[in-house]
N, C-alpha and C positions, 0 to 999 in steps of 0.2 A: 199156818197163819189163817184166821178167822177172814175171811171173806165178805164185805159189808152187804154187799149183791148178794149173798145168798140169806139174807135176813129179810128181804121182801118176799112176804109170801105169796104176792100176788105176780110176781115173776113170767114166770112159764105161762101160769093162763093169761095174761094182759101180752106176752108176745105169741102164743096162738091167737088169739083174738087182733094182734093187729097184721098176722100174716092173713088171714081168712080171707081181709078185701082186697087184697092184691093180686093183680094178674101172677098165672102160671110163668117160671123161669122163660128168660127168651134165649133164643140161639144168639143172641149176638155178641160183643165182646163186655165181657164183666167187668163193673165198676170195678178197682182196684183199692183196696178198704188195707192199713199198715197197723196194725197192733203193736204198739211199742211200750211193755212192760215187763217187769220183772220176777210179777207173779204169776206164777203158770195157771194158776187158778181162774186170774179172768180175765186172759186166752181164753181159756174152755167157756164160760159163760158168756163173754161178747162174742164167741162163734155162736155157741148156742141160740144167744140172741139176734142176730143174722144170718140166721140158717134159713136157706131157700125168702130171703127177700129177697120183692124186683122191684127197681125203682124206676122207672121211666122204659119200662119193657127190658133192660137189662138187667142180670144176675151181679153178684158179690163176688170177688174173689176175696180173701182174707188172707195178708202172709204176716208174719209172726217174727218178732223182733224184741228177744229179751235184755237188752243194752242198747244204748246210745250209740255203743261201736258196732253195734249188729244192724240197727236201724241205718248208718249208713250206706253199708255194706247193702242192704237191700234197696236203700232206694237207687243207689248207682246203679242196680240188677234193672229195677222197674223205675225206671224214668218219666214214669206215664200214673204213678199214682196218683188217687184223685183224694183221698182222705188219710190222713193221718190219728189216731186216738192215742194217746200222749200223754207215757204216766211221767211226772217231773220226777220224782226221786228213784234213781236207778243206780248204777253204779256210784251216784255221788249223787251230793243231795239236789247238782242244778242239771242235772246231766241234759234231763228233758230242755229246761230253758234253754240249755246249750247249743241242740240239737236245732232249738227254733233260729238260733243265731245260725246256725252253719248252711238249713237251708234256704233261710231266706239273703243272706249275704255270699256265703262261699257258694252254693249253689245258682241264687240269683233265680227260686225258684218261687215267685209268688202266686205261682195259680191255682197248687196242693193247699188244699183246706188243715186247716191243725185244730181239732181243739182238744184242750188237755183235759185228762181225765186222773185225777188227783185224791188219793187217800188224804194228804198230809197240807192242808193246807196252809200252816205255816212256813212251810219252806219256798211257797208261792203265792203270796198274796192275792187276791182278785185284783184288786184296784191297781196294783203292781205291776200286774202282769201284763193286766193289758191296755194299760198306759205304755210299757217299756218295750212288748212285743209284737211281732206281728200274727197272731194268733186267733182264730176264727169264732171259736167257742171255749168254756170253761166252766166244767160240773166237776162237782166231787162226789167220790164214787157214793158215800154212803145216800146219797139223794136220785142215785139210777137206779132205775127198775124198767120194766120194758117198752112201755110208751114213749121213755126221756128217752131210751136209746135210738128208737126206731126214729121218731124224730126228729133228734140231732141229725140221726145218718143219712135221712132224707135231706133237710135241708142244706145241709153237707154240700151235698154231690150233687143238690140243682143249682148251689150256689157255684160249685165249680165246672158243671156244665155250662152254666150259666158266663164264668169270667174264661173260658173256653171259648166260645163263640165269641168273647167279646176281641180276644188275642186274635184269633182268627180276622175278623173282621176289622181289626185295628190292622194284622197282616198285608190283606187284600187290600185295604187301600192307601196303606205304604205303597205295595206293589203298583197298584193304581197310577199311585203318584209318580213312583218310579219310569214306567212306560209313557206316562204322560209328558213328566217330564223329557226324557229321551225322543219322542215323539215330533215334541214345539220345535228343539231341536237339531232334530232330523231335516223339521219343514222350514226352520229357518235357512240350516245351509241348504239346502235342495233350493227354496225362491232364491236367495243369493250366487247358487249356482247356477238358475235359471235367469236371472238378471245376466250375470256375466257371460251367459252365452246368446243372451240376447245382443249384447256387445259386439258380440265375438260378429255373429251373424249378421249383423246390424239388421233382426225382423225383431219388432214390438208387437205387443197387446194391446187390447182395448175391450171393452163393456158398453154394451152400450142401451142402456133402457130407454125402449120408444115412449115408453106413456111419460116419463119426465122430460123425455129429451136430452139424457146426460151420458156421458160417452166418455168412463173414466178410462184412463192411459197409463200404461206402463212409462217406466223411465225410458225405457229406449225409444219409446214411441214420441213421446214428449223428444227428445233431444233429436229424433228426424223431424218433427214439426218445428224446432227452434223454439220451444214453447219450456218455461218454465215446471220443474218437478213435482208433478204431484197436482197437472192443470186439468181442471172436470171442463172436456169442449160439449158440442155440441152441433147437431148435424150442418145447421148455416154454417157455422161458425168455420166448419170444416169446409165446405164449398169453395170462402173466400179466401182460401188459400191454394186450391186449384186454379192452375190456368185454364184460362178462359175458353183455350181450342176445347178443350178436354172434358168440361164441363156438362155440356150436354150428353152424351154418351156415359158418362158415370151416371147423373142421375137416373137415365133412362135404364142402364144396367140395374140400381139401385132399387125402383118401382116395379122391375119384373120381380127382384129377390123378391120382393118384399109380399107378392101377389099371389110369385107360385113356390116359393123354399126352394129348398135344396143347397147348392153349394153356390156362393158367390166370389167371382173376381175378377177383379180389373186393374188394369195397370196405369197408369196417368202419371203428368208431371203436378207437381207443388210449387208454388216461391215461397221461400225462404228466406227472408230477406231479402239478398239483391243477387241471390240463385236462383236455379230451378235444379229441385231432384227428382227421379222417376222413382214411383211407390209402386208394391204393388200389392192391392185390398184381398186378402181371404177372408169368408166369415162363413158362418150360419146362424141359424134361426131356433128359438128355443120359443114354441105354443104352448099359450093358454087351454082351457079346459074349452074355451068357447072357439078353437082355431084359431085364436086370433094371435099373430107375432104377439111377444113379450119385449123380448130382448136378442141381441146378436153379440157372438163374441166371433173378435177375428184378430188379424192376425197384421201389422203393417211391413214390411220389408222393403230397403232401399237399394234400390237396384239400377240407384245413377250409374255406379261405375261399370255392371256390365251393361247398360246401353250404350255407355261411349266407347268400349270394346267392341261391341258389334258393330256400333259407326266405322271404329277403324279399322275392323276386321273387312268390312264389306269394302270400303274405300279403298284398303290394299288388294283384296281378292279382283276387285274389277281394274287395279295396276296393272296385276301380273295377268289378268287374261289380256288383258289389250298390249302389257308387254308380247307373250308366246306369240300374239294373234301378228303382230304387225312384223317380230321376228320370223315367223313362219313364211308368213307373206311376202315378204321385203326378201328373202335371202331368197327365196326360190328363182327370180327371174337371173342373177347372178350366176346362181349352179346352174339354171338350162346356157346361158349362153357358154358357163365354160366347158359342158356338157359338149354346145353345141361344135365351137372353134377346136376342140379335141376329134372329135369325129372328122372337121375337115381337114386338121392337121393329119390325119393318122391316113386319112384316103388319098391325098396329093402326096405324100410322103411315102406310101404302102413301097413300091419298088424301090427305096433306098433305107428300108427298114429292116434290120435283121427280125432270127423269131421272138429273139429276147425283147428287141425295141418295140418289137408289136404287140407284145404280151403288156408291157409296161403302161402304153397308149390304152390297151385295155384293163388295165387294175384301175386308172386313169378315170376311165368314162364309166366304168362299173360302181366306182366311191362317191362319184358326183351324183349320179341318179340313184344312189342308195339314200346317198344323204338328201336328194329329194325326194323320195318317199318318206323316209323320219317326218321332214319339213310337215309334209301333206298329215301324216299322221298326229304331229304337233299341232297342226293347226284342227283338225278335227277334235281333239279333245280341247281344246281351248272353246273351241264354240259351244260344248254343251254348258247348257242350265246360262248361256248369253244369247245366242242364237235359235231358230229353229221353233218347230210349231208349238204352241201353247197348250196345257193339260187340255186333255177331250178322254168324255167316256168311249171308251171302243172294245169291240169283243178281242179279247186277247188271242182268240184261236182264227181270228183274220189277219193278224200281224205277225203269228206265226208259219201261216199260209204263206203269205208275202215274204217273209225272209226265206223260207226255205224254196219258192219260185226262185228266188236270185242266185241261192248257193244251188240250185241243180245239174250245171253242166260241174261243178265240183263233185258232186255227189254221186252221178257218172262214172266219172274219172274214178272216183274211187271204189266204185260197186257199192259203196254205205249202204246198209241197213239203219233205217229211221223208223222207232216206233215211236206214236205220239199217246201220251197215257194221260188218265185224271180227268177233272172237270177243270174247265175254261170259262175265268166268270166277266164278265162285263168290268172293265176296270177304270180308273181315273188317273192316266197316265199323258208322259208328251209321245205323241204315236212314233217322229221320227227316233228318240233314242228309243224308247222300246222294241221296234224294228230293229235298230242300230246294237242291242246289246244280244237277243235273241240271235242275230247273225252272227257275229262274234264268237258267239258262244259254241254254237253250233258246226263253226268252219274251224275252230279249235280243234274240238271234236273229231271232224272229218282229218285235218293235218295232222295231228300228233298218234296215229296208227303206227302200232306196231307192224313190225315187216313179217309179210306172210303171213297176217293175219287178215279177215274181213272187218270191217268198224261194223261195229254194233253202236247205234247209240240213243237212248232213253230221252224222251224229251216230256218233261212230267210236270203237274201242273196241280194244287192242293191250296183250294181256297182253307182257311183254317181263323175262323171267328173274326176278327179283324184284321187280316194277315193275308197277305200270295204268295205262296211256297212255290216256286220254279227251281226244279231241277235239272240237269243235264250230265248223263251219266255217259260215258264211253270203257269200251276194251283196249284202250290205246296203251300208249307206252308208260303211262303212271308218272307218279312227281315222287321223288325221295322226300318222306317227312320233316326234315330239315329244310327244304325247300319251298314251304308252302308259304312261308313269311313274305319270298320275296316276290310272289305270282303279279300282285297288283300294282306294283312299282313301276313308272316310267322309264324304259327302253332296258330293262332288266328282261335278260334273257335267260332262260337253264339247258339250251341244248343250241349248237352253235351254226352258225349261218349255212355252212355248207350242207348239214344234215333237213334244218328244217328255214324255211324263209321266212321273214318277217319282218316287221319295224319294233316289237318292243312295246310297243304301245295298247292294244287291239283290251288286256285285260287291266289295265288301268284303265283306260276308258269304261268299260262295264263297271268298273267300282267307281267310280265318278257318278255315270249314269245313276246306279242304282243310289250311292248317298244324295244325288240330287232330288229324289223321288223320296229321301227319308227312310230308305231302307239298309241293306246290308250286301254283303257278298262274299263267300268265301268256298277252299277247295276243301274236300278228302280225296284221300287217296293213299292204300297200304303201301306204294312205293312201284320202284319197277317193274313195268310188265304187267302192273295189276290193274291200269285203269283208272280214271278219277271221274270226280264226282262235281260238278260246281252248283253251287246251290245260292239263290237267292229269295230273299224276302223284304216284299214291299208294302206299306200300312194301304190298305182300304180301305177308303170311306164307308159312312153308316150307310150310303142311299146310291141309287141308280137316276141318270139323268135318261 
């Protein structure tokens, strides 16, 4: 079959002359170019004619499809075609038209360019055709020669570069919209859940711009002020809701924020109505270019109800000391005198006592002055943090001096070894339990020795940034791990009267002590025989009086 393409003789040299001004092939990936006809002949001349074009720095690949049922089959292969050349009459006369029907419906592929390249123009009208299809271009072959082709194929393949980037970019901000969406919300439930734990917490929000004066409120903040949702105050505004005691000291707090930064807060009461609640202010300071405050965001929190819990905490705590105190006291003169009438009993009686009776007269007077030592020791830990000298700075290794003056005819007695280690800083403590827990500590120490052994014991001292690390380390008899829970416990004993004396008290008091100072107390120890360890820590102030 005659060839209408090979009847231009200006062919070959119009497509030399329009490859001449085009860049050399690039490495990148090759436009993908679908030749869909049934004459093998122009295959070979639209390669021909495509041979080593670059259009936009990329090469041609060319694949070859001589039916409508083959042209499927390849574009399923290359899904990425970018140009289709499209003869209409192939296995049947509409086969091409068909083809355009399958991939722009059944495939759903409008970004591949088509246009038809047609001997037979009656079997596809122009005006028909591309009224009825979706279709890019439409030349008949006997009017191509090299220029028309190069042409079409150019503008081909920037048009679908072109509706490429448009996908793409239509892509992105779906996706856009997608994230965004998902985003809003995110931020909705997140504030909603930040509301609701605003709730929970009962601490609100607030904004507050100095140069307007406007001081917008969360909801929660709004419903601890009794103020309607959604109300813009203002610094008066806020004042006249403060009680009056409280009033001066908030603003005075307010004027340093505001002078020198940093973190602010205060606590104060409000009326509410015909209440009062206690608040308590966080905020900070967000500066201008010029230093100067902008604005403050803080923080409101109602914290009526643990002040009346503290009220009643302290109300009960000072019950129950002046309960122990007055139990302590009151029961002691009862025990000396039954103490006392037993002893006289047991000495006018002595010669019509057997050894039994006398033993008995003594378990007797032995249980009354035990339980008047308890008494004494109850009443000792009852007075601390109620009685007794007021915090004073003191060198900690003068009050160490002092308690262990006291314990040395014990120390004696027991031949102990006392080494004193570490630095001793200047502290702000009450001197009498400091004295009072150091002894304790120490006579512990010296008592609970293993037999046949010498006391060894560590008395160690590690200031540590805002912290006093006091140690006190002995070789004594150790505490089984199990046992350590109950060291600090009132008249909890772990080793029984007849082996070592005691009231039960002496290390609850040291933990009293040391939580009344805001510190801590606790033992190690690997167990029997191994020795323990007590260790406390007390907070220290920023400065030296």
């Amino acid at each position: 079959m005659r060839n209408p393409l090979s009847d231009d003789p200006d062919l070959f040299p119009n497509l030399l002359q329009a490859d001449a001004d085009e860049p050399a092939p690039a490495a990148g990936r090759p436009w993908k170019v679908l030749v869909a006809d049934d004459e093998a002949d122009v295959h070979a001349v639209l390669r021909l004619a495509l041979l080593d074009v670059v259009i936009e720095g990329r090469g041609l690949q060319v694949l070859d499809a001589f039916s409508a049922e083959e042209a499927k089959a390849v574009l399923a292969a290359h899904p990425d075609i970018a140009l289709i050349l499209l003869d209409v009459v192939m296995e049947s006369g509409r086969a091409g038209l068909d083809l355009v029907r399958h991939v722009r419906e059944q495939l759903a592929n409008r970004t591949v360019q088509i246009v038809l390249v047609t001997g037979q123009p009656g079997h596809a009208p122009q005006r028909e055709v591309i009224s009825g299809y979706e279709i890019d271009g439409y030349r008949l072959k006997s009017e191509l020669h090299g220029n028309q082709i190069f042409a079409q194929v150019h503008s081909a393949l920037r048009t679908y570069r072109l509706v490429r980037e448009q996908e793409q970019l239509q892509q992105d901000l779906e996706l856009k919209v997608r994230q965004l969406d998902a985003a809003v919300a995110a931020l909705r439930e997140s504030q909603a859940n930040f509301i609701r734990a605003q709730s929970v917490a009962h601490v609100g929000s607030w904004n507050y711009e100095l140069a307007s004066d406007e001081m917008h409120l969360s909801a929660e903040t709004c419903r601890i002020f009794g103020l309607p949702e959604g109300t813009v105050g203002n610094y008066r505004g806020y004042l006249e809701i403060v009680c009056s005691e409280d009033r001066a000291s908030l603003e005075a707090a307010w004027r340093h924020f505001l002078r020198l930064g940093g973190a602010f807060e205060h606590e104060h009461r409000i009326r509410v109505g015909n209440t009062v609640r206690y608040v308590r202010q966080r905020a900070d300071l967000t500066f201008g270019a010029d230093g100067k405050p902008l604005r403050s965001l803080g923080t409101t929190q109602d914290i009526t109800e643990r002040k009346q819990a503290e009220v009643e905490l302290r109300r009960s705590n000072a019950e129950l000391e002046q309960f122990s105190y007055a139990i302590s006291h009151d029961l002691r003169q009862p025990l000396r005198m039954i103490a006392s009438y037993l002893q006289l009993l047991g000495t006018s009686l002595a010669d019509r006592l057997n050894d039994e009776q006398s033993a008995y007269f003594g378990f007797a007077i032995d249980g009354a002055k035990r339980m008047d030592r308890m008494l004494v020791a109850l009443l000792e830990y009852s007075r601390v943090g109620r009685l007794g000298e007021p915090p004073a700075w003191i060198e900690s290794r003068v009050v160490l001096d002092e308690a262990l003056l006291f314990l040395q005819p014990t120390i004696a007695e027991a031949a102990a070894k006392i080494d004193i280690c570490g630095e001793w800083p200047r502290v702000f403590v009450r001197p009498d339990e400091m004295l009072r827990l150091l002894q304790n500590l120490i006579a512990n120490a010296v008592k609970f020795r293993f037999p046949g052994r010498r006391p060894e014991i560590a008395v160690i001292s590690r200031p540590a940034g805002a912290e006093w690390n006091l140690v006190v380390a002995d070789n004594g008899v150790g505490i089984a791990p199990a046992q350590l829970g109950r060291l600090f416990q009132v008249f909890q004993r772990l080793h029984s009267r007849a082996t070592f004396e005691g009231s039960g008290v002496g290390l609850a008091l040291c933990r009293k002590i040391a939580e009344h100072h805001g510190g801590r107390i606790w033992a190690e120890s690997d167990g029997d025989g191994s020795g323990s360890r007590f260790c406390v820590t007390l907070p220290m102030p920023g400065g030296a009086a």
